[in-house]
C-alpha positions as CSV (number, residue, x, y, z in Angstrom):
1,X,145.2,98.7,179.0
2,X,142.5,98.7,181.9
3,X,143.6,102.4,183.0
4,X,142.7,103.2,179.4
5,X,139.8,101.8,179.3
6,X,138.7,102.9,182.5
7,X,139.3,106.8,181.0
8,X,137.3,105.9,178.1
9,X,134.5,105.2,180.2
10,X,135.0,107.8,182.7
11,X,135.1,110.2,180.0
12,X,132.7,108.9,177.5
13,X,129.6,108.4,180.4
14,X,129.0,112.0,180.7
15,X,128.9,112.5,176.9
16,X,126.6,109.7,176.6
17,X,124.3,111.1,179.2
18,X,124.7,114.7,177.2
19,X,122.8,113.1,174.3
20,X,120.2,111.2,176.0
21,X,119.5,114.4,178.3
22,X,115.6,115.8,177.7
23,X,115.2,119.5,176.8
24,X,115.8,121.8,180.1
25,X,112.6,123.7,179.1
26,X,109.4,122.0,178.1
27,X,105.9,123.5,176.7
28,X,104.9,126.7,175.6
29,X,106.8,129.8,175.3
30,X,104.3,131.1,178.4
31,X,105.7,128.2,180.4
32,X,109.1,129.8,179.5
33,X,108.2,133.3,180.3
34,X,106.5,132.0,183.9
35,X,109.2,130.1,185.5
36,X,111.4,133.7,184.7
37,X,108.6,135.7,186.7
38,X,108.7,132.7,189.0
39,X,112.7,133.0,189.3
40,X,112.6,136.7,189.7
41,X,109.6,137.1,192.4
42,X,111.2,134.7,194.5
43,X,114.9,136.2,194.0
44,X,113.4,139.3,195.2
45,X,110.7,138.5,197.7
46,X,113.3,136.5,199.8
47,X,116.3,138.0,199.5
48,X,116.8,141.2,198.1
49,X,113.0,143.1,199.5
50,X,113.9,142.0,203.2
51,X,118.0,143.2,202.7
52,X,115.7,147.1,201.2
53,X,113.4,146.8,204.5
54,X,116.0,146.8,206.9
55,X,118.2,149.4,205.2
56,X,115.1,152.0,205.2
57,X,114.6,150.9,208.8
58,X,118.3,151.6,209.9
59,X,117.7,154.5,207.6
60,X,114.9,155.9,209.9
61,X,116.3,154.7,213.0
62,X,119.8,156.3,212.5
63,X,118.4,159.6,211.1
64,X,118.7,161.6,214.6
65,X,116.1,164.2,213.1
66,X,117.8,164.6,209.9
67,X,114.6,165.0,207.3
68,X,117.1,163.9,204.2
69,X,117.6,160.7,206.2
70,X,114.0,160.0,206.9
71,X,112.7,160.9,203.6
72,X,115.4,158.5,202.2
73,X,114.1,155.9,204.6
74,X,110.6,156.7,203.5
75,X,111.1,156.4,199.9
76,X,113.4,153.5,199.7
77,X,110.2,151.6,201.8
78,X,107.7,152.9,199.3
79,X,109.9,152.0,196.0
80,X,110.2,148.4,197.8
81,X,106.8,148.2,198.2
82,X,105.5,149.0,194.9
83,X,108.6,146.6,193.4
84,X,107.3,143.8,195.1
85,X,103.3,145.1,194.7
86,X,104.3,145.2,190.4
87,X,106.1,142.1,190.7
88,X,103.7,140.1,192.4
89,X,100.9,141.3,190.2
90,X,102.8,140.5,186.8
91,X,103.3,137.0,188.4
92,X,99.3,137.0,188.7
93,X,98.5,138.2,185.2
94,X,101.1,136.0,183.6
95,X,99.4,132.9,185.3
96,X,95.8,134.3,184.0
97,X,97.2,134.6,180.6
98,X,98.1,131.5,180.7
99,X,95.3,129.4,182.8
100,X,92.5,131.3,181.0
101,X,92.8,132.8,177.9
102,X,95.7,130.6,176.1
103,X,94.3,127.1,177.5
């Protein structure tokens, strides 16, 4: 009898705190789309930019005068570049969209 009741509880607590649980996303749909630019500039800016520096750098420094290597080196450091440039700017422009013109 107390085992059972015990599993009752043990199993109906989570399903109680299910219902009573608030929304995972609150405000506006420009919150929404904010926290994803959010998500994705720091996803790349910390892990996967530094992973593309290095690689163009051991790109460069294992090329041994090969120009296919170095130009591979050279434009895998440009493409990061301008990834992180565009991403860092839409994270700007979605933050003036929504400070400035829908406030």
């Amino acid at each position: 009898m107390i085992k059972t009741a015990l599993a009752l509880m043990i199993i109906s607590t989570p399903l109680m705190a299910a219902v009573a649980m608030e929304p995972a996303i609150e405000g506006d749909i420009w919150d929404l789309i904010e926290r994803i630019v959010n998500y994705i500039l720091y996803v790349t800016a910390f892990f996967i930019a530094p992973i593309l520096y290095v690689w163009a750098a051991l790109n460069f420094m294992t090329a041994a005068g090969e120009m296919e290597k170095i130009n591979q080196g050279k434009k895998l450091f440009l493409w990061t570049t301008i990834g992180l440039l565009a991403i860092i700017i839409s994270k700007g422009f979605i933050s003036y969209l929504n400070n400035v013109v829908f406030q």
